[in-house]
N, CA, C and O atoms as CSV, one atom per row, in Angstrom:
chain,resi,resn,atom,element,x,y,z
A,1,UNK,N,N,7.269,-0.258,14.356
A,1,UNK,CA,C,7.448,-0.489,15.760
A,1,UNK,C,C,6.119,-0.856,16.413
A,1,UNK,O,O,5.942,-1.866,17.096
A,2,UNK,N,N,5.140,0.135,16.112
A,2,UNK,CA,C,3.923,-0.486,16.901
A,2,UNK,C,C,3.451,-1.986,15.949
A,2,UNK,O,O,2.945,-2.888,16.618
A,3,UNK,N,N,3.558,-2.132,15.000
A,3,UNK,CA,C,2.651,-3.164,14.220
A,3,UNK,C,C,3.271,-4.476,14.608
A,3,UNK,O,O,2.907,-5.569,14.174
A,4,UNK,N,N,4.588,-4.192,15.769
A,4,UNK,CA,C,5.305,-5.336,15.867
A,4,UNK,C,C,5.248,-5.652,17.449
A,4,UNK,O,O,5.603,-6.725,17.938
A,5,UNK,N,N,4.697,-4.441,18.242
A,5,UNK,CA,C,4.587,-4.402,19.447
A,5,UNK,C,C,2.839,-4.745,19.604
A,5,UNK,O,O,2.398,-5.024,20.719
A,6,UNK,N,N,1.978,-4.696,18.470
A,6,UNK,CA,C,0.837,-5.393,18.449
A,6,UNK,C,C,0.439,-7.035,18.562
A,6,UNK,O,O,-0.471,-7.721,19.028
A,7,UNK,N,N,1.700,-7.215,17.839
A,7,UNK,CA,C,1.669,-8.514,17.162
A,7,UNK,C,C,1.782,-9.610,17.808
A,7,UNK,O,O,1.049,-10.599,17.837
A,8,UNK,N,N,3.366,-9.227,18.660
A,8,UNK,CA,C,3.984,-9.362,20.184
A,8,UNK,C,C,2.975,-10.014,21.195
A,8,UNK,O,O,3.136,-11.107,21.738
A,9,UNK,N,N,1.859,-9.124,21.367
A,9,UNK,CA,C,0.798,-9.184,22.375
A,9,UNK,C,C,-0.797,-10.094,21.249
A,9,UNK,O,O,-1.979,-9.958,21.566
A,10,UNK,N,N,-0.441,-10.698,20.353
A,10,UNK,CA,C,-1.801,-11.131,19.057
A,10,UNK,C,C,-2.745,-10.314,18.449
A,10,UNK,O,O,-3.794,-10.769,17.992
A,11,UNK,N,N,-2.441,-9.125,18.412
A,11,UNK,CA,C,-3.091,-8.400,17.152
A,11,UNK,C,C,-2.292,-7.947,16.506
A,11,UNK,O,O,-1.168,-7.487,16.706
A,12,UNK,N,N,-3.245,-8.163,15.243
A,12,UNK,CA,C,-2.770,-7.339,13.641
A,12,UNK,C,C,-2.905,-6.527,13.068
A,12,UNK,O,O,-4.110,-6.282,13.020
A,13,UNK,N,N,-2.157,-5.625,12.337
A,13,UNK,CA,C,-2.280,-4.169,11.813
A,13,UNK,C,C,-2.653,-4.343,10.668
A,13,UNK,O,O,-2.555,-5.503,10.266
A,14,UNK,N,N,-3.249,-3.241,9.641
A,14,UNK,CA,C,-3.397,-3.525,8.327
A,14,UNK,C,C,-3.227,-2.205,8.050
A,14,UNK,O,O,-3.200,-1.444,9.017
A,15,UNK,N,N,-3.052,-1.555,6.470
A,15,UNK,CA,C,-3.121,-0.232,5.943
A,15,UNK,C,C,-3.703,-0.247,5.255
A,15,UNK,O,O,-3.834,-1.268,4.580
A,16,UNK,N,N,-4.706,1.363,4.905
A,16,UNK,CA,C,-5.621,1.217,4.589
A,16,UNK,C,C,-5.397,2.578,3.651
A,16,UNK,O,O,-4.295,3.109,3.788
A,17,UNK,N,N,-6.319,3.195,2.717
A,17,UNK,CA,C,-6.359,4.353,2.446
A,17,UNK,C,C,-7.954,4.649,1.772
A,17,UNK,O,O,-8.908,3.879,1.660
A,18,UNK,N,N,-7.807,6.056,1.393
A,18,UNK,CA,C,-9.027,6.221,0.833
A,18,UNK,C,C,-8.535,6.947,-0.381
A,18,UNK,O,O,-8.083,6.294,-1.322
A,19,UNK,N,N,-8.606,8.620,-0.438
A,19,UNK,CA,C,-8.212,8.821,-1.881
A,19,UNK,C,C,-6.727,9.632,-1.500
A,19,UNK,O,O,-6.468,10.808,-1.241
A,20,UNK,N,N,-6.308,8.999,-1.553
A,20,UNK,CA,C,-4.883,9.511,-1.587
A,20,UNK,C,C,-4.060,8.969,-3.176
A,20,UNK,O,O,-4.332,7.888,-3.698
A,21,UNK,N,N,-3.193,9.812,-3.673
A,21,UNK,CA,C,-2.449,9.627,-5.113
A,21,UNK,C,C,-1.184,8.955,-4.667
A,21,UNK,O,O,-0.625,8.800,-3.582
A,22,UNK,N,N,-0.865,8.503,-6.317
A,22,UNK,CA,C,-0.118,7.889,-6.445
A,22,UNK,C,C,0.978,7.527,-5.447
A,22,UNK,O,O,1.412,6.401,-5.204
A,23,UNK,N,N,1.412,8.921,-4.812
A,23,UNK,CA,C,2.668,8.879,-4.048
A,23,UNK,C,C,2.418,8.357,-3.010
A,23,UNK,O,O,3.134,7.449,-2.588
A,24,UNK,N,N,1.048,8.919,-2.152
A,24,UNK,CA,C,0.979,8.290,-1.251
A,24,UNK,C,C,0.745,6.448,-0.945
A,24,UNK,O,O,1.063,5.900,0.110
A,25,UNK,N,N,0.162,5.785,-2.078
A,25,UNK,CA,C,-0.430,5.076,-2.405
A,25,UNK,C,C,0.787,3.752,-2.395
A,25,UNK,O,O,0.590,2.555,-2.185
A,26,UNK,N,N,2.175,4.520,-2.725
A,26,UNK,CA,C,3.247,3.947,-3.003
A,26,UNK,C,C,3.759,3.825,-1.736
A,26,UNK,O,O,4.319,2.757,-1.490
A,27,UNK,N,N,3.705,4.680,-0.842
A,27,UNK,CA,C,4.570,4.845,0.181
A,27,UNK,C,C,3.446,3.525,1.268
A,27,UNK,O,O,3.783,2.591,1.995
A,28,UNK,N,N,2.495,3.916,0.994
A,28,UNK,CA,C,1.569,2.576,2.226
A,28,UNK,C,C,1.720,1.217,1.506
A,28,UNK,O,O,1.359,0.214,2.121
A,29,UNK,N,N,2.190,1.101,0.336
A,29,UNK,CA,C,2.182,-0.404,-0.349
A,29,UNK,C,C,3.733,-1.014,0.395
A,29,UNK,O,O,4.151,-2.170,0.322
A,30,UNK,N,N,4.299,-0.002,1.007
A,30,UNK,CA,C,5.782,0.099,0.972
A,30,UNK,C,C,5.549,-0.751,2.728
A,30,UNK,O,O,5.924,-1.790,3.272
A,31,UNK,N,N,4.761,0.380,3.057
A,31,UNK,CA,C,4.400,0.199,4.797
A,31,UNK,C,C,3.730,-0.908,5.100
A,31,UNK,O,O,4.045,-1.390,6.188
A,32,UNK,N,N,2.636,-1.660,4.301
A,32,UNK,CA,C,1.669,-2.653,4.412
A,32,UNK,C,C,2.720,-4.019,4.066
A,32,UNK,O,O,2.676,-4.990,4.821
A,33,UNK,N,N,3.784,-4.007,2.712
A,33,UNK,CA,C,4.741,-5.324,3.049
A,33,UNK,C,C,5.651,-5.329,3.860
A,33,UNK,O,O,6.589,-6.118,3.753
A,34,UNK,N,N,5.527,-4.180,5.130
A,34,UNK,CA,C,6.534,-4.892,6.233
A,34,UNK,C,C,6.103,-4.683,7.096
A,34,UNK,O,O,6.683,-4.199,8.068
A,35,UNK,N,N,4.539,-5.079,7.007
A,35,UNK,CA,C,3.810,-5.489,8.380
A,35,UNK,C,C,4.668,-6.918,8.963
A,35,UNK,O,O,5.565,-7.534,8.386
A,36,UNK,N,N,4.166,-7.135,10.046
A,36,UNK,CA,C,4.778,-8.564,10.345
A,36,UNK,C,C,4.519,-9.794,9.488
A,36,UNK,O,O,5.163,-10.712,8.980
A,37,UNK,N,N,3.071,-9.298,9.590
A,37,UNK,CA,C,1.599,-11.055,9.367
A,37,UNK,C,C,1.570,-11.158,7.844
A,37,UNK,O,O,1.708,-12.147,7.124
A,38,UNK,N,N,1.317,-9.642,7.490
A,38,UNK,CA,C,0.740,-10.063,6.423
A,38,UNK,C,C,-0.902,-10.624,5.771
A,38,UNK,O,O,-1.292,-10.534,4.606
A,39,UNK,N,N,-1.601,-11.174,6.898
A,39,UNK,CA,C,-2.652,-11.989,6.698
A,39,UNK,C,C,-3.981,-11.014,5.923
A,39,UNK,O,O,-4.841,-11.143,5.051
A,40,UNK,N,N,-3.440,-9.932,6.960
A,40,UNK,CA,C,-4.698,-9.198,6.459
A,40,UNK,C,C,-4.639,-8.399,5.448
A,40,UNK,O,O,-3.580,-7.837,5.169
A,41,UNK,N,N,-5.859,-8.198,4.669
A,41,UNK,CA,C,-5.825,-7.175,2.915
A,41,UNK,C,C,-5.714,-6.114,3.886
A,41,UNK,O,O,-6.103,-5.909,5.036
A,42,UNK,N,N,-4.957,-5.440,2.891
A,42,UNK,CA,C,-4.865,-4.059,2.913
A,42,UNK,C,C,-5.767,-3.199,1.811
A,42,UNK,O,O,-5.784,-3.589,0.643
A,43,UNK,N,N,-6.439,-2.140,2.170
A,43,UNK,CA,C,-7.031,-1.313,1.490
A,43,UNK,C,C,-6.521,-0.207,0.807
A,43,UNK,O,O,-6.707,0.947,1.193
A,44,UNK,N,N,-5.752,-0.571,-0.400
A,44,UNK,CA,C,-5.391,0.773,-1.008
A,44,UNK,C,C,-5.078,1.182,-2.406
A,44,UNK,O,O,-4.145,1.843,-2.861
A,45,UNK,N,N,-6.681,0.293,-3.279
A,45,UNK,CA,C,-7.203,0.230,-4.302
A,45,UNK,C,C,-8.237,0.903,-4.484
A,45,UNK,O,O,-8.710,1.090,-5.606
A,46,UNK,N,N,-8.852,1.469,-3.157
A,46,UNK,CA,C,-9.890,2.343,-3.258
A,46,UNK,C,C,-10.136,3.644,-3.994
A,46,UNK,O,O,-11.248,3.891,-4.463
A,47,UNK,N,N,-9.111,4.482,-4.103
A,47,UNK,CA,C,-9.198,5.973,-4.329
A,47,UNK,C,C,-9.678,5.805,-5.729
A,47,UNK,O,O,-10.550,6.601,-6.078
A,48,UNK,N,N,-9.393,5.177,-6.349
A,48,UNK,CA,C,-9.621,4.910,-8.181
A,48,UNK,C,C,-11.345,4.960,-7.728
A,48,UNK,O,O,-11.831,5.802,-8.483
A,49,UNK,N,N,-12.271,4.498,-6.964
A,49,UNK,CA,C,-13.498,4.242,-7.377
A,49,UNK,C,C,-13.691,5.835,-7.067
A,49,UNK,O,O,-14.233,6.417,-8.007
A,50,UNK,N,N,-13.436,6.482,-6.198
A,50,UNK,CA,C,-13.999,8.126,-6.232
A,50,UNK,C,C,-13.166,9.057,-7.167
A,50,UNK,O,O,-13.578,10.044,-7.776
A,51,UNK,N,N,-11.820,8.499,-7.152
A,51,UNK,CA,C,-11.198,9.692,-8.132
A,51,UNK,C,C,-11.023,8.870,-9.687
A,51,UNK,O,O,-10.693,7.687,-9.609
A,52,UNK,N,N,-11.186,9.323,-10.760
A,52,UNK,CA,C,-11.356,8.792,-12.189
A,52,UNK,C,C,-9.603,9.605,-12.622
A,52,UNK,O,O,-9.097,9.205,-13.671
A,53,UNK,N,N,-8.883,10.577,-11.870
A,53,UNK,CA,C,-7.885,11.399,-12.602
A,53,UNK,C,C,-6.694,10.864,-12.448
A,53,UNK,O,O,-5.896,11.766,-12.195
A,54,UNK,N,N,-6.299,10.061,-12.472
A,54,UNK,CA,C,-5.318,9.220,-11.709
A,54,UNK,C,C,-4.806,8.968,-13.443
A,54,UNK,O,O,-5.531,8.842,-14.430
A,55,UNK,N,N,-3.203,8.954,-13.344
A,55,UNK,CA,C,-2.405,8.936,-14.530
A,55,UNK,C,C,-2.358,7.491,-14.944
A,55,UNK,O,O,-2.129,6.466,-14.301
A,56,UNK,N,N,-2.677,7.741,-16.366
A,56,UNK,CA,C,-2.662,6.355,-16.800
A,56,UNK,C,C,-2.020,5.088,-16.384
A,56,UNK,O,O,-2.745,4.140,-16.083
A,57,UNK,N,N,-0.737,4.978,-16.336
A,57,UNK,CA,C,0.444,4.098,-16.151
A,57,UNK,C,C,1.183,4.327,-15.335
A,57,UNK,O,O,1.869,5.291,-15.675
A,58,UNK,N,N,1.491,3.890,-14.217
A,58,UNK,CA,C,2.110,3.850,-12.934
A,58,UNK,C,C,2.422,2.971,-12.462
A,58,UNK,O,O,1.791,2.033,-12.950
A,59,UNK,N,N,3.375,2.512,-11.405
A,59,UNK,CA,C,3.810,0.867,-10.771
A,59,UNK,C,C,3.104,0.721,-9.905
A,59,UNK,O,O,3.362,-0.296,-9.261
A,60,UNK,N,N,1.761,1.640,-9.335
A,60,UNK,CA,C,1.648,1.437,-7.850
A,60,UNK,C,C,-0.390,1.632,-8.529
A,60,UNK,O,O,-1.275,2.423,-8.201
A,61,UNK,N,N,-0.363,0.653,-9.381
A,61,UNK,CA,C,-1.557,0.535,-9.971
A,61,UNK,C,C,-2.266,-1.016,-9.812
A,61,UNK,O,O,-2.041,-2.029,-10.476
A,62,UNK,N,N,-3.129,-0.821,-8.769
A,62,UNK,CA,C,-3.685,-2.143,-8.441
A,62,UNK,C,C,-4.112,-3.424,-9.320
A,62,UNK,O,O,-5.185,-3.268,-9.902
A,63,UNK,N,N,-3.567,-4.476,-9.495
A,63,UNK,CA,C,-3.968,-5.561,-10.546
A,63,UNK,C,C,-4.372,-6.904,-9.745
A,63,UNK,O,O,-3.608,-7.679,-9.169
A,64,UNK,N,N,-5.437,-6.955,-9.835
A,64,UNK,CA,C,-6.376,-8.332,-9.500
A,64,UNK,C,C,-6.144,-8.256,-8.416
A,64,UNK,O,O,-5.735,-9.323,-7.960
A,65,UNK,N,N,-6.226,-7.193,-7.480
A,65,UNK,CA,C,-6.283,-7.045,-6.238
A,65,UNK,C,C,-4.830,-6.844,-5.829
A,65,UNK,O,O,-4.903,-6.469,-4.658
A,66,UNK,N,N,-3.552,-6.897,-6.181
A,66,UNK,CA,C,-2.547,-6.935,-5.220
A,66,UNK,C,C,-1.657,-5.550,-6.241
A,66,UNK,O,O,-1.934,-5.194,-7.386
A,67,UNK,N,N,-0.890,-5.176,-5.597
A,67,UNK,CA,C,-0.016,-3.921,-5.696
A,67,UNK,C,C,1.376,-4.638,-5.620
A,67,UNK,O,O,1.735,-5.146,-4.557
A,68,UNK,N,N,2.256,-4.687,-6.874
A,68,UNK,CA,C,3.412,-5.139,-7.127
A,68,UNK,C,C,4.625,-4.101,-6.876
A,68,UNK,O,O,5.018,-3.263,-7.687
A,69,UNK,N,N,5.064,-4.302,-5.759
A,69,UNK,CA,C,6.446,-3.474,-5.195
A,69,UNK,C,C,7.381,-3.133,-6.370
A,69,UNK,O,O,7.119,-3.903,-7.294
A,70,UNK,N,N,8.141,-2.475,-6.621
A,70,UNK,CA,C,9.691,-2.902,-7.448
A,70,UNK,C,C,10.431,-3.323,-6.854
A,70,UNK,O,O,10.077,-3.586,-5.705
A,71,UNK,N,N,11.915,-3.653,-7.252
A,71,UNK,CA,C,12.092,-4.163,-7.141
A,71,UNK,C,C,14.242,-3.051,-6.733
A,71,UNK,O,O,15.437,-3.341,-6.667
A,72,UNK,N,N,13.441,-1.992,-6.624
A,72,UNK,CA,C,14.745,-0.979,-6.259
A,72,UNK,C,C,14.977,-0.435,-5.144
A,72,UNK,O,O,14.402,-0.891,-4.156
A,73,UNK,N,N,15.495,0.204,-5.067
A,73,UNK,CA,C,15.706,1.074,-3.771
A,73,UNK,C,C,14.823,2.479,-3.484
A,73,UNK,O,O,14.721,3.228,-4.456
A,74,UNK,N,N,14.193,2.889,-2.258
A,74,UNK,CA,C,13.126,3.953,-2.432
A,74,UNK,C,C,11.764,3.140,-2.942
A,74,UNK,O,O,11.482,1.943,-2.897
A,75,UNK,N,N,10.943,4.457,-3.514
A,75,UNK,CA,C,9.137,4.015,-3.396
A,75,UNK,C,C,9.783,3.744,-4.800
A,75,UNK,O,O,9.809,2.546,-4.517
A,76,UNK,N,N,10.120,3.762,-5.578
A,76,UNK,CA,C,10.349,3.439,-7.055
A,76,UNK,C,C,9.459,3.821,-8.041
A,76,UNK,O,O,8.773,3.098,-8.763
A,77,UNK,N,N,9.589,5.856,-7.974
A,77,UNK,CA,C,8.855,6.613,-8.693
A,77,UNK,C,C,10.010,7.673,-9.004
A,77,UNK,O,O,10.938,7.819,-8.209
A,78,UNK,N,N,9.900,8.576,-10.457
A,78,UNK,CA,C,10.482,9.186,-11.262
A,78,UNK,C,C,9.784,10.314,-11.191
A,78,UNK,O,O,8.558,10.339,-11.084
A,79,UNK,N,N,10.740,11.618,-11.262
A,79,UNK,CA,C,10.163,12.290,-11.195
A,79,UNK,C,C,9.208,12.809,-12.656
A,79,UNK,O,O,8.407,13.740,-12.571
């Protein structure tokens, strides 16, 4: 609602994070593709440079810069 009531008026929102896990990480990749624009990067590849504990293999694992959604219903994580 606000990122669209920004937009409305010419500014743009972006999401960002710092060290937040997996889950969270999933849930802002979720929030950042239904910004309006789009234009701007989003930050939420960061936590990997301070935290090293992060589980090997996950969907919400940054590659060449972009974070690949699934393609289901929900954040599309198992318990």
């Amino acid at each position: 609602m606000f990122a669209r009531q920004a937009a409305s008026i010419g500014l743009e929102a972006f999401v960002t994070s710092a060290m937040d896990g997996v889950v969270s990480r999933a849930g802002a990749a979720h929030l950042a593709a239904a910004l309006p624009s789009g234009r701007l990067a989003s930050g939420l590849g960061v936590g990997s440079l301070f935290v090293r504990e992060e589980p090997s293999e996950h969907p919400f694992r940054p590659v060449q810069g972009r974070i690949r959604l699934p393609d289901v219903p929900g954040l599309g994580l198992s318990p």
